[in-house]
Every structure is written in C-alpha cells, then in structure tokens.
N, C-alpha and C positions, 0 to 999 in steps of 0.2 A: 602567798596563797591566802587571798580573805576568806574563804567558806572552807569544808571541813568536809575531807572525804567519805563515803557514804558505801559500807560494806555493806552489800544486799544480801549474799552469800557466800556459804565457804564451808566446803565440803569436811570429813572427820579428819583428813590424813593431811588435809593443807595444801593440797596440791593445786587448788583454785581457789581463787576469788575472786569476786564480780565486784569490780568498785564503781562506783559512779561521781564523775569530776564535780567538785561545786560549779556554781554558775559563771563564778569568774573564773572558772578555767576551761581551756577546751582541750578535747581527749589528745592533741599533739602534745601537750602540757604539759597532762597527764604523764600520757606515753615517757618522757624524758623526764619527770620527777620520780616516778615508779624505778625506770632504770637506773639513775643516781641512787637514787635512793636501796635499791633492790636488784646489783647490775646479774645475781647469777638468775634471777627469773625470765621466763618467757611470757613473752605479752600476746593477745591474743586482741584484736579491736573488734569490736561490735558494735556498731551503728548504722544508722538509715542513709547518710552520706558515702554518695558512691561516686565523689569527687575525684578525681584521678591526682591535682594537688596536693589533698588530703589524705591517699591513700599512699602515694611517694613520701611527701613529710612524716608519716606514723612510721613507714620501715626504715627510712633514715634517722629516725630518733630511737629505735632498737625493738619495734614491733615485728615476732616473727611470722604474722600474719591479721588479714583485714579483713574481716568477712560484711559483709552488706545484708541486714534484715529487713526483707520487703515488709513495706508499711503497709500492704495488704493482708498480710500473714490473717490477722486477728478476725476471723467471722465471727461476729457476735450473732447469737440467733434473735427472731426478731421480740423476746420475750426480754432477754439481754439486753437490745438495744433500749428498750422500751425501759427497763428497770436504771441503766445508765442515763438516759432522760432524766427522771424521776428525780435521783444523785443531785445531778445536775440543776436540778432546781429548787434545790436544798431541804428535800423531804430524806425524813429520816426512815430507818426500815421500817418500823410501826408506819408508818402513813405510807410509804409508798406499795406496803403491803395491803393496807386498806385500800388505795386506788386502783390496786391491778388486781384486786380480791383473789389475792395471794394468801399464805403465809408468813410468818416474820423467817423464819427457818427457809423457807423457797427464795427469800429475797438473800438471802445470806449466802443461799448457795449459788444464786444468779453472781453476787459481786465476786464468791471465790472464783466463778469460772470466768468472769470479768476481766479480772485482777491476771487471772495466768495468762488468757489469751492478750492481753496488751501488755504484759509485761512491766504491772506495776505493783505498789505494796500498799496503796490506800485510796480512799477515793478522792481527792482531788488530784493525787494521779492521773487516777482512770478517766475524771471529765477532763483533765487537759488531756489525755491524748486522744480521749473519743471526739475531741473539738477538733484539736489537730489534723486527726484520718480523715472529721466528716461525717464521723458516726449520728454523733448527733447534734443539735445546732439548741443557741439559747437564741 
C-alpha cells in the first residue's frame, strides 16, 4: 500500500470510522486490508459507484453492506456556488469576500456549509468535487 490511510472520523466509543483508501487503493482493497487486518469489524461501503461488480467484489471481501451516495445529494445555494467559484480560482476569503461584498466570517461560513454538503475537509476537496458534480467550471 503506497499512500496512507486517511481517518476522517471516529466517533468517542469507537464504534465507527470513516476511512478513506489512498489513491493507489481502491475501496475492494480497502475492504480486504481492513478485514485482514481487523477480521472482528463490520464494514459498511460508501460510495458514488453503484456498480453491480463493485458491489458483489466489496461483500465477497467481507463488506456487510454497500450503500450508494447520490452525487446529487449536495445543493449548494447559489451564493455557495458562487463563493466555491471564487475557491476555485484561487482567491482567498479576504478577496473573495471583497468580490461578493461579503464578509470574511459569511465566507467561512459559506465554505463550512460547503465542506458538509459535499462531504469534504478542505478546499481543494471542495473544487475537485464541485468540478466533478458540475458545480462549477474553471
């Protein structure tokens, strides 16, 4: 495994955790390193792949379910999309607060609410997956 597993979250009691595979792994990988590694845990998969391959491979590697996140989920409003633009073209919150005659505080709180509806932790997260969806375009 060349990249290095990436805990996002994990609740007080330890009963979850949300890991995310490096790049050279894919979540079947995953799924059977986690199980070797951890065989009394229960796996839960989360991803935008609603492969039917991919969803047989993950429960025959010891996944005890696969759920599928529509890549629609995420409405950004259009002040959000507008502020993820901004991100996106490398203005920082002082300036992109300046263009939207904003706040630096209003912009902070656009990216918090950015960040959860896309389900990411920073912002070149957020412009890859607002690129991804379509959100928004450079």
């Amino acid at each position: 495994m060349g990249g290095k597993l990436k805990i996002t979250s994990r609740n007080k009691e330890g009963t979850e955790i949300r890991i995310e595979a490096p790049a050279d792994m894919s979540g079947i990988d995953l799924c059977r390193w986690c199980k070797t590694k951890y065989p009394e845990i229960e796996i839960l998969m989360l991803t935008v792949s609603d492969d039917k391959t991919h969803v047989l491979e993950t429960i025959q590697k010891g996944a005890v379910g696969y759920l599928v996140k529509g890549i629609s989920e995420a409405k950004l409003s259009e002040r959000e999309q507008e502020c993820l633009q901004m991100v996106a073209k490398g203005l920082s919150n002082h300036e992109a607060a300046s263009v939207m005659g904003l706040s630096r505080a209003t912009i902070r709180t656009h990216l918090e609410h950015i960040y959860q509806k896309l389900d990411v932790c920073n912002r070149v997260e957020a412009v890859t997956e607002g690129l991804r969806q379509g959100i928004i375009a450079i």
